[in-house]
C-alpha positions in Angstrom: 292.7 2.5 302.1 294.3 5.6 303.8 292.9 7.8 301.2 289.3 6.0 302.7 290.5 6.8 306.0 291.2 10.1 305.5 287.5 10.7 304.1 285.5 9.2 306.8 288.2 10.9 310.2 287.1 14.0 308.2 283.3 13.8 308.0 283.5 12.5 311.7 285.5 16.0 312.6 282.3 17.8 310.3 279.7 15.9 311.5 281.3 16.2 315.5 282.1 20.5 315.1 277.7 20.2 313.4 277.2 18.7 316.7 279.2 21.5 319.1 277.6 24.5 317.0 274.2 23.2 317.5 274.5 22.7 321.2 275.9 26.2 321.2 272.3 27.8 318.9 270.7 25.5 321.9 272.5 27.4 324.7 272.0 31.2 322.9 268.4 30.4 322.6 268.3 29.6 326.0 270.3 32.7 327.5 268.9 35.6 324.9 267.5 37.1 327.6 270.4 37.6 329.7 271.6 40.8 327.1 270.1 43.1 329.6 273.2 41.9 332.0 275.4 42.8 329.6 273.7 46.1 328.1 277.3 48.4 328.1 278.8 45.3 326.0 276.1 44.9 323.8 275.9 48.8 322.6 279.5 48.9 322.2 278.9 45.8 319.8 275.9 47.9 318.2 278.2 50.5 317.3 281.0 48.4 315.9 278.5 46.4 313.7 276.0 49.2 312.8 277.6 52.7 312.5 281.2 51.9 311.6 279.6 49.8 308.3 277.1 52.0 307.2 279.6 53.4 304.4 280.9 49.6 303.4 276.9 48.6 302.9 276.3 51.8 301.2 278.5 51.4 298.8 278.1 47.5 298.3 274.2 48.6 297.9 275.0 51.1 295.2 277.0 49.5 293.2 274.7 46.5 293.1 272.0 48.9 292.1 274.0 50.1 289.5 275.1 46.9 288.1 271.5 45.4 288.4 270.5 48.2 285.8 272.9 48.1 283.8 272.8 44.5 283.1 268.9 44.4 282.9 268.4 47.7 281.1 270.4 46.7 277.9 268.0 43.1 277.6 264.9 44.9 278.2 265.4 47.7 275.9 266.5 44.7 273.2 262.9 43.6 273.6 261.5 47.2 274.0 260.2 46.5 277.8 262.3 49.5 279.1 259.4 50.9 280.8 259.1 47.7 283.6 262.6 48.4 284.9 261.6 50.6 287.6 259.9 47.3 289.3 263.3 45.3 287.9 265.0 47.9 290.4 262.9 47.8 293.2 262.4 43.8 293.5 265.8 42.9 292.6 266.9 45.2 295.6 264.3 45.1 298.4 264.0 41.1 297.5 267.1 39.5 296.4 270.4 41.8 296.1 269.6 44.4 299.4 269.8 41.5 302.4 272.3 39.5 300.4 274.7 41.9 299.7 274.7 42.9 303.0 274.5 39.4 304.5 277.7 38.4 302.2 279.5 42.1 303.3 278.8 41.4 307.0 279.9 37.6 306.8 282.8 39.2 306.3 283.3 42.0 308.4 281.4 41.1 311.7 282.5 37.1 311.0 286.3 37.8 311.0 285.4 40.5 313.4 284.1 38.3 316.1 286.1 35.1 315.5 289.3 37.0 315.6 288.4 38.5 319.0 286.8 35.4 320.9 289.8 33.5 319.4 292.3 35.9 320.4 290.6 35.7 324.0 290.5 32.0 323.7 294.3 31.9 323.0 295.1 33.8 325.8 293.1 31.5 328.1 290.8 34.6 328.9 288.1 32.4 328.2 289.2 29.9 330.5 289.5 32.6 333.6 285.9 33.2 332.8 284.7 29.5 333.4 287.0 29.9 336.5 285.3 33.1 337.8 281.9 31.1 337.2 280.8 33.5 334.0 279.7 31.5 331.0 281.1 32.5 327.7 278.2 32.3 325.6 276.4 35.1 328.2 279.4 37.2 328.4 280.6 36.8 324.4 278.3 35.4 322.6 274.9 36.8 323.1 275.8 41.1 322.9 277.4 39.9 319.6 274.1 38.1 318.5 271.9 40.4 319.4 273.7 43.5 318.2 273.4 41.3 314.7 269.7 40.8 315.4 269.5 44.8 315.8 272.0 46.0 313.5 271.4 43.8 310.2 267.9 44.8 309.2 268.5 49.3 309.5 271.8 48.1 307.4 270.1 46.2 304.7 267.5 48.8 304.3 269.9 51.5 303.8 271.5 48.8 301.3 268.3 48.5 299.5 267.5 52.5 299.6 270.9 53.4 298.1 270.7 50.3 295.0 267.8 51.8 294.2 268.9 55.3 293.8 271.7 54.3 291.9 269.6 52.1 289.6 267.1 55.2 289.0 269.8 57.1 287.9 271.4 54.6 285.6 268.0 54.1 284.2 267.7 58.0 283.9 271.3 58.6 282.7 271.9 55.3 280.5 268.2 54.3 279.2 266.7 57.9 279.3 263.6 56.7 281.1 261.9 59.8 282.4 262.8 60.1 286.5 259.1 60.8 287.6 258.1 57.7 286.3 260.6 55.7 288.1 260.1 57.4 290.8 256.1 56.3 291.0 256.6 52.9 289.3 259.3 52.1 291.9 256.4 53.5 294.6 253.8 51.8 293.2 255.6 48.0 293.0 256.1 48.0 297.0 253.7 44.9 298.5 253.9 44.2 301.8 254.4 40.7 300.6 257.8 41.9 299.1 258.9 44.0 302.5 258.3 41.1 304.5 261.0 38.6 302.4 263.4 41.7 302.4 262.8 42.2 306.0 262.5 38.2 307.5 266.2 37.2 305.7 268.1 39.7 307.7 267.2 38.3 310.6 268.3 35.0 310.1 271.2 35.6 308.0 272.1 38.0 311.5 272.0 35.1 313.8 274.0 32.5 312.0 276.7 34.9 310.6 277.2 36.1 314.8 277.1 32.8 316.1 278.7 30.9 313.2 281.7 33.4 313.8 281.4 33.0 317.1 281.5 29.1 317.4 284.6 29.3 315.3 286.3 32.2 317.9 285.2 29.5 320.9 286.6 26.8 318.8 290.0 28.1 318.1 293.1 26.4 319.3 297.1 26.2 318.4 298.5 29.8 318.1 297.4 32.6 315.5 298.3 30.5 312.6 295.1 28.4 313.3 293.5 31.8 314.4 293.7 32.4 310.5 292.6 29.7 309.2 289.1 29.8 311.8 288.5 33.3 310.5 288.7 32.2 306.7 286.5 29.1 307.7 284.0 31.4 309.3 283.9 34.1 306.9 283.7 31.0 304.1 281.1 29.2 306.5 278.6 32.0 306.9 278.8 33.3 303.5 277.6 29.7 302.6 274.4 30.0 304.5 273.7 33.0 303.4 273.4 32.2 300.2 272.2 28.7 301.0 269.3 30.4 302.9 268.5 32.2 300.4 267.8 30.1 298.1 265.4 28.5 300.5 263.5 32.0 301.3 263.3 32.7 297.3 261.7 28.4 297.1 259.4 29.5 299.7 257.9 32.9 298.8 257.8 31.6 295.3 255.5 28.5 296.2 253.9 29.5 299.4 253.2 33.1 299.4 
């Protein structure tokens, strides 16, 4: 019975936190506009989340290349189909591994980023004075974050997918011996515009629920640092989720519809 109790006092919590984060999607749709009040706070979020992660998605980018090649390279030469893994590169990057690699590298960077400060602010009633002073925290907080996301995610996944590829070429080139001009123009030649618009359309949705998902959990914190903690894990957890979640739903979707 208590074990019972338990279950359903926790999916009420779920179900009742569901219900705060939507009103607060509702109430950044609403103000998105306002950024332009806020320009000086929203560069200085552009920098933190665009510049100052460039080498972390670099790096997360090429060594996805790399493993991508690796792994694929030794089944297709095992049925002698070498030749197609210059479009194994290019897809598995610009479609699948590029934005998710950098989605899951920025849920946790920007997330715990942006819960940790809002939560820190929140601790320190900070948040409160703001409501006093007659500011709204989702204009003041929330939005720079969100769109600097909105801005900053798509240049980062495309530098994600520009360096897997490199480093799958020269896997392919060092490993499998496949001659670099040809990967060069098959990876060229495999680009549809069908293909850039997936890599390009997940980005910007993975963008605006890792910032706000972060952010809810920064407005939601309560209870000292300890809690503080244990919201940043939850929204690092939380957004990675989606991410994935969502694209699984983009992959259903281009697969069946376009």
């Amino acid at each position: 019975m208590i074990k019972n109790y338990s279950i359903i006092n926790s999916i009420k919590k779920k179900l009742a936190s569901l219900e705060e984060y939507t009103f607060l999607v509702i109430d950044i749709l609403k103000n998105l506009t306002s950024y332009r009040r806020g320009r000086s706070d929203t560069l200085q979020e552009m920098y933190a989340i665009g510049p100052q992660a460039i080498l972390l998605v670099l790096i997360g980018g090429l060594f996805a290349g790399m493993i991508l090649v690796t792994e694929a390279g030794h089944n297709l030469e095992t049925y002698g189909a070498i030749t197609i893994i210059g479009r194994t590169i290019t897809l598995g990057m610009i479609r699948e591994l590029g934005p998710v690699v950098t989605g899951l590298l920025l849920a946790s960077r920007t997330g715990a980023k942006n819960t940790s400060e809002i939560g820190a602010m929140q601790l320190s009633e900070q948040i409160d004075a703001l409501r006093a002073f007659g500011l709204s925290p989702t204009k003041k907080l929330v939005i720079p974050r969100v769109i600097s996301a909105l801005v900053m995610f798509l240049p980062l996944t495309l530098i994600a997918d520009i360096s897997g590829i490199i480093g799958g070429v020269i896997i392919a080139n060092l490993t499998f011996h496949v001659d670099l001009a040809y990967l060069i123009d098959s990876v060229l030649k495999v680009i549809k515009l069908k293909d850039l618009f997936v890599g390009c359309i997940k980005p910007v949705f993975f963008s605006f629920f890792i910032s706000s998902i972060s952010c809810y959990y920064g407005l939601s914190t309560s209870g000292g640092t300890t809690n503080l903690g244990k919201k940043a894990i939850s929204s690092v957890v939380m957004s990675s989720a989606v991410v994935l979640g969502l694209d699984v739903i983009f992959t259903k979707i281009v697969w069946e519809v376009l």
